[in-house]
C-alpha angles and dihedrals in degrees: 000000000000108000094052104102124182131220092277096055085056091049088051093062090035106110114247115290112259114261137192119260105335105074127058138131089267141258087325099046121153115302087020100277096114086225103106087149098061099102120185083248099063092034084062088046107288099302089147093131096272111133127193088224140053106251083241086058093048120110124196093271102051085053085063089044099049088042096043115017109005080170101059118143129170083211089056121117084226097061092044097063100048087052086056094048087050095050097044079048088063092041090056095048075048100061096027091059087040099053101022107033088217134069109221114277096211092078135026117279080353128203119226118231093246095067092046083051093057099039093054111277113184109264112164106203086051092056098057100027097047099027098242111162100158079080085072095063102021091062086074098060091053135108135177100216140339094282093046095051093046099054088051096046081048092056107037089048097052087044093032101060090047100058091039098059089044092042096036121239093273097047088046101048088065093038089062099042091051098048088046081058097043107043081053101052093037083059097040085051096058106040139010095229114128116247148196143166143058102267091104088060091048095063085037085058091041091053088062088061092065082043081070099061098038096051093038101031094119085057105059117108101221145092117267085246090060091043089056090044093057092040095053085049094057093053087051097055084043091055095046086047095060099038080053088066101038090049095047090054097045090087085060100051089106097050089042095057087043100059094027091245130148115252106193104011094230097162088055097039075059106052089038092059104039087043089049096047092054096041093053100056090068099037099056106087130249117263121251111290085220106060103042126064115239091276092056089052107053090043082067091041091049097037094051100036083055094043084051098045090043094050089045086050094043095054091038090054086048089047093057101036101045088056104035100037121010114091107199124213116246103225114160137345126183105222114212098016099142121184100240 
């Protein structure tokens, strides 16, 4: 009977379970970076297969958080803000339903214009011309109908966890904010169509993804193979995301032509994505000193001060050019929509 062993005599042989950024096999770690502890798993907010419970322990709905969000907080900023989107949502059937009688038949449980135009849909010429720049944030809080508003909380919450736990709550609640204004300005910018939604914010969210790579690449504790590998497999998840959108806003081309609105909104997934790219690279916080050698260590310095130095660039050049040389189309504007 000695040799019978039971599951807790395994786990007692089995190495240490990869962390985030603690362990490591010191400041000379493999591929130079002296980070050897920096898994995959930690660098994408600690899913390395570690779970809080015992599977016994599990119920159905831990099995969707460790699969989906193993980060998820109800003190998150994350969370918070979803809660937000899906409140405002209820405050514009609210008013729609209150003002109009009717919710708009061309999405489900569909919002009127009226309503997006009093709750801060983006209008560029309003923008400039009124001075409205609360149309450069409220347009992220925004949603056109039900359907609309639950792919993007889906979304945001899945990417959003991930960079949170890797940025920090702080970090990432001005990331976001900034990214919100500057997806927004980037696409009123560019064009005069009228736009809603968080889907800027999403491939924003989804740059950061790629920051992470690029700020903690010689931490990684892979092989540059597998590097590659993660990294392909990121491009690929951006490109079915997108298609995702773009796909999911096709049935409203009509409607959108119609009305002059963005959808989808491409000038600001691109915004969202190039601004979020740059921001992220100086948000996301340095590695540990201890635990990287001095190159590793530069590469961070010189890779966040140039992603700083490049998103402050980007929003001052909007800035400039969307008040001193771009002329916005009046399309439409509701007379008499009041918010109560």
């Amino acid at each position: 009977m000695s040799n019978v062993h039971g599951m807790n005599d395994l786990r007692a042989n089995d190495p240490p379970a990869r962390g985030g950024r603690g362990g490591g096999s010191g400041p000379e770690g493999p591929n130079g970076g002296g980070g050897g502890g920096f898994s995959s798993g930690g660098l994408f907010g600690g899913m390395d297969g570690v779970q809080e419970k015992s599977p016994r322990d599990e119920h159905y709905f831990d099995m969707w958080r460790y699969t989906f969000c193993p980060n998820f907080s109800v003190l998150s900023f994350t969370f918070l803000i979803c809660v937000a989107q899906l409140l405002i949502f209820i405050g514009e059937m609210w008013h729609t339903l209150k003002n109009t009688d009717s919710l708009n038949e061309k999405f489900f449980l569909g919002i009127q214009l009226q309503t997006l135009q009093v709750f801060g849909m983006r209008m560029p010429w309003l923008i400039k011309e009124g001075y409205q720049l609360q149309r450069l944030f409220l347009p992220t809080f925004l949603h056109f109908g039900f359907s609309h508003l639950v792919i993007n909380l889906l979304a945001q919450m899945i990417i959003g966890f991930m960079v949170e736990s890797t940025m920090g709550t702080l970090r990432y609640s001005f990331f976001w904010l900034l990214v919100a204004f500057t997806s927004n300005l980037f696409g009123a910018t560019v064009t005069s169509d009228y736009a809603i939604g968080s889907d800027p914010l999403i491939l924003g969210t989804f740059a950061a993804l790629f920051g992470c790579f690029v700020v903690y690449w010689n931490r990684i504790g892979q092989s540059f193979g597998m590097k590659m590998c993660m990294v392909i497999i990121l491009v690929l998840l951006l490109v079915i995301t997108a298609l995702l959108l773009t796909q999911a806003a096709a049935q409203y081309k009509e409607y959108a032509n119609t009305y002059h609105l963005a959808v989808p909104d491409t000038f600001g997934y691109l915004g969202g994505f190039l601004f979020g790219f740059l921001a992220s690279l100086a948000f996301l916080p340095p590695g540990d000193p201890r635990q990287a050698n001095r190159e590793t260590r530069k590469h961070e310095q010189v890779v966040r001060a140039v992603g700083g130095v490049l998103a402050a660039i980007m929003i001052i050049i909007l800035l400039v050019v969307f008040f001193a040389a771009v002329k916005p189309t009046k399309y439409w504007y509701l007379e008499g929509v009041k918010l109560l």
